[in-house]
C-alpha positions, 0 to 999 in steps of 0.5 A: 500500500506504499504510495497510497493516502491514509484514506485509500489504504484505508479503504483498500484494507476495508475492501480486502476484508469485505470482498469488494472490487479495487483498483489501485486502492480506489473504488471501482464498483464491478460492472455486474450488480451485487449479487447475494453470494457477494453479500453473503460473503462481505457479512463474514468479516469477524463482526462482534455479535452477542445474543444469549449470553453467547458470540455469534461466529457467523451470522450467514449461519447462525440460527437466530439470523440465518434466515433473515441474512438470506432474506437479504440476499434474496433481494440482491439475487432479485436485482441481478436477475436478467428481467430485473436489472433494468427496473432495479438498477442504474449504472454508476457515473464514476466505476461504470457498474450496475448499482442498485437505484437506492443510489439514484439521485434523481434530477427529474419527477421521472427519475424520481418514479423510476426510482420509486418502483424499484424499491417498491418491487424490493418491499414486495419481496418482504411483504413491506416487513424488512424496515432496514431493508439496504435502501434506507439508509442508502436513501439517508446517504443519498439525501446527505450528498444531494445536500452537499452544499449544505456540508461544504458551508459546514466545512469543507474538508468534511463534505469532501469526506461525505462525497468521497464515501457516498461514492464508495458506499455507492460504487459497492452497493453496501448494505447500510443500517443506523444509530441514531438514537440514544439508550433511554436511562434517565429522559429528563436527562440530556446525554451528559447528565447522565449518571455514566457520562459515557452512556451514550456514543460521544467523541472522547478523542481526537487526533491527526488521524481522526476520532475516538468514540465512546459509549452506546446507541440504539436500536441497530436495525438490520445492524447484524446484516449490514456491512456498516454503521452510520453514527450519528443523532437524531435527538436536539442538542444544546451547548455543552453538547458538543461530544455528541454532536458527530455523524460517521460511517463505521464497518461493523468489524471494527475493533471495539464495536459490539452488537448486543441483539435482542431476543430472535424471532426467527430462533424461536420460530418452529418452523415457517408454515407456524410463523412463516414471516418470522421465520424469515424477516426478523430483520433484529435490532440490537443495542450498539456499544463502541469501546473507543473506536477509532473512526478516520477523518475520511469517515467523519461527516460532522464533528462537534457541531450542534448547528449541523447535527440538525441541519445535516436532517432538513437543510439538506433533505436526507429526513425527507429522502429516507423517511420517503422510502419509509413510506414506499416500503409501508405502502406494500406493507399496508396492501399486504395487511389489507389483501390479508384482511379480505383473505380472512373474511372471505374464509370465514365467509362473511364477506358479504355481511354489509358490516364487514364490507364496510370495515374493509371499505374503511380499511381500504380506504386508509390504506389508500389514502397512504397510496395517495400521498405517495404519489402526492409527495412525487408530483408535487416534489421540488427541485433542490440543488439541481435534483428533484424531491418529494414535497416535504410537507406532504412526507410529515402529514404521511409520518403523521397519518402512518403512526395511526393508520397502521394500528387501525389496519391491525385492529381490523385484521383482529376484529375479522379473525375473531378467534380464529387466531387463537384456536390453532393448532400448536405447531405443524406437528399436530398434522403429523399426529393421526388423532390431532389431525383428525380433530383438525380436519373436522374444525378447521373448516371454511366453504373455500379453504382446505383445513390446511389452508385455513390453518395456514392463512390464520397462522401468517395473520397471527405472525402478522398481527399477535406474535411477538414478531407482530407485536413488535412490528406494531411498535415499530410502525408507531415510532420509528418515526419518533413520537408523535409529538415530533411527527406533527410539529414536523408537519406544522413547521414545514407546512404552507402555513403563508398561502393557506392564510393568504386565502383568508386574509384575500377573502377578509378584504373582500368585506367590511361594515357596511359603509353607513355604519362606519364610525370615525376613530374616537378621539384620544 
């Protein structure tokens, strides 16, 4: 590696561990997409992940994340598909190679659709329930870089970092997730009054080379299938802050990084046929410790500044680009739930009962309306620094109306289901047993449906709805966001507050008192 920068030695001993093409040092994307087997491989870089109380060799093969990590690499397969490659990605304009279109940063409403349909033939693949799926947070770090000028006022060495690694995230099609959320201890609290001043991820070292970070974030989701991390808040900060105020990309081997997972769905699943999402799209979450690790200077994009650690969200329009994608993979997650609701009723057979038509009419009609805003957002969207992206303003009301309607959605699914949910077999086992399965051939009856079917059906809207897969995914919808407070004062800050009362103030000059009743200014 004589002869080459600390960044490029870098980042060729980076692209050694992981797999990923090199030329010289610098980044050259292959000209094929990234496929699953490239991804698979990239994942086995001796990362530190602990669940149960145990490390975890190999995520690829162990029983808590196998089948998950597969799920992944199924939609890297999927784009690499000859049908498929046109629709799911676009050649990169610096190493010339098929890049997934989560890296497209669109000039035009065409090409912001283009994009659109890509991710959205991705969430299909998950049924929507993969929320860190690999263009999330590639859609953050395309919202950074179209925002660029926002970091080159910041500070331009730190901006040149930022274009530099979007490049090379981009030109390796690199499955990103995120921290940005600090553990919950004591709320009343800011991060440096906590008890342990190293509680939450803070700089606690500086030198020539780069930082030296300290402390925890959450929640990693995705975190043990990504390849990296970007670190960075979402939550304000004030003066005395200034530690916390950094955002950097980290390869999720690096010295001192440890992933503690939470409880696997998937582990816990007993086969797929009994909990046939969880089996296969517990995508995990997982609390991030950092031990002092060093993170270069060529991977820092904010460093202590508190001003920029909000502007790098909405001054650029990385808040509006990622949480974009939010609502594409929730709009096929919400087709997905209602096309289960009507699956149900028509089971059950009361399909034609009018009460139901109109609970699956209002259901349909809120699933729509998330539809509508999509598709609002992009053809009202704006031109910003030479690109085009969604109206701001339409993405917050559909945060605002999404941390509702999807409850609503699964409250629905469990007032058709009845008790149907809960009265199934134990397992797939009990088809094996002849007495067991003979009690399920006489009560697992519908007018269209096999036994085996209406366990079947009944089974996938358990997972959806009532599992602990389900159960969290309930949670997750109503607050990935972040609470609703913060939702709908996003939603009162970026809406046209000046044209919605112009048109009162319009109409108000268009009456007045009647002319013989005015009265003269009393005296002073």
């Amino acid at each position: 590696m004589l002869g080459l920068s600390i960044h490029q030695a870098f980042k060729f001993r980076l692209q050694r561990a992981l797999g990923l093409a090199s030329v010289s040092g610098s980044i050259c994307g292959s000209a094929m997409a990234r496929d699953g087997q490239i991804y698979l491989t990239s994942l086995r870089d001796e990362r530190t992940v602990y669940i149960d109380g145990r490390r975890v060799a190999d995520v690829t093969k162990d029983p808590a994340f196998a089948n998950a990590v597969a799920s992944a690499a199924r939609l890297y397969d999927f784009q690499v598909e000859r049908a498929n490659i046109e629709l799911m990605t676009f050649r990169s304009p610096t190493s010339g190679g098929q890049v997934n279109r989560a890296w497209q940063l669109p000039r035009n409403y065409n090409e912001l659709v283009q994009r659109r349909r890509a991710l959205e033939q991705w969430a299909r693949l998950t049924c929507g329930m993969v929320g860190r799926s690999p263009d999330h947070v590639a859609s953050t770090l395309a919202g950074f870089r179209m925002g660029l000028a926002t970091f080159r006022a910041y500070d331009p060495a730190r901006a040149a970092a930022l274009d530099d690694y979007f490049t090379y995230a981009r030109d390796n099609d690199l499955f990103l997730s995120y921290v940005i959320i600090n553990p919950q201890a004591d709320k009343a609290r800011s991060a440096r009054e906590q008890p342990d001043a190293h509680l939450v991820a803070s700089i606690v070292d500086e030198d020539t080379l780069g930082i030296t970070i300290r402390g925890a974030k959450m929640l990693a989701t995705s975190g043990v299938m990504a390849n990296e991390l970007l670190v960075s808040g979402f939550q304000a900060l004030q003066a005395g802050d200034e530690a916390y105020a950094f955002t950097a990309a980290v390869p999720l081997s690096a010295k001192g990084l440890t992933l503690m997972s939470r409880r696997s769905y998937e582990q816990n699943a007993t086969s797929a046929f009994d909990y046939p999402l969880a089996a296969r799209f517990d995508e995990n979450d997982a609390v991030v410790y950092f031990e002092d690790v060093k993170i270069p200077w060529e991977r820092v994009f904010v460093c202590r500044d508190l001003k920029m650690a909000q502007a790098q969200w909405h001054d650029t329009r990385a808040h509006v680009f990622h949480n974009y994608q939010c609502m594409i993979r929730l709009m096929v997650k919400l087709r997905f739930l209602l096309g289960l609701a009507r699956k149900i009723a028509e089971t059950n057979n009361i399909i034609n009962y009018p009460q139901v038509r109109e609970t699956l009419g209002l259901m349909a009609a809120k699933v729509n309306n998330i539809d509508a805003l999509v598709v609002a957002m992009e053809a009202a969207g704006e031109a910003f620094e030479g690109y085009y992206v969604p109206n701001r303003s339409m993405l917050c009301t559909a945060q605002v109306i999404a941390q509702t309607t999807y409850p609503e959605i699964i409250e629905g699914i469990r007032t058709l289901a009845g008790g149907g949910l809960i009265m199934l077999p134990a397992s797939h086992a009990d088809f094996d047993n002849p007495r067991t399965n003979a009690i399920i051939q006489k009560t697992q009856r519908s007018s269209i449906a096999s036994p085996v079917e209406r366990v079947k059906l009944m089974k996938l809207a358990w997972d959806a709805v009532g599992s602990e897969f389900g159960s969290r995914h309930l949670q997750y919808e109503m607050f990935y966001s972040g609470a609703s407070f913060v939702t709908r004062g996003n939603a009162f800050r970026f809406f046209d507050w000046g044209t919605a009362k112009s048109i009162v103030e319009e109409f108000m000059q268009t009456y007045d008192l009647p002319a013989e009743r005015k009265l003269e200014p009393a005296a002073e």
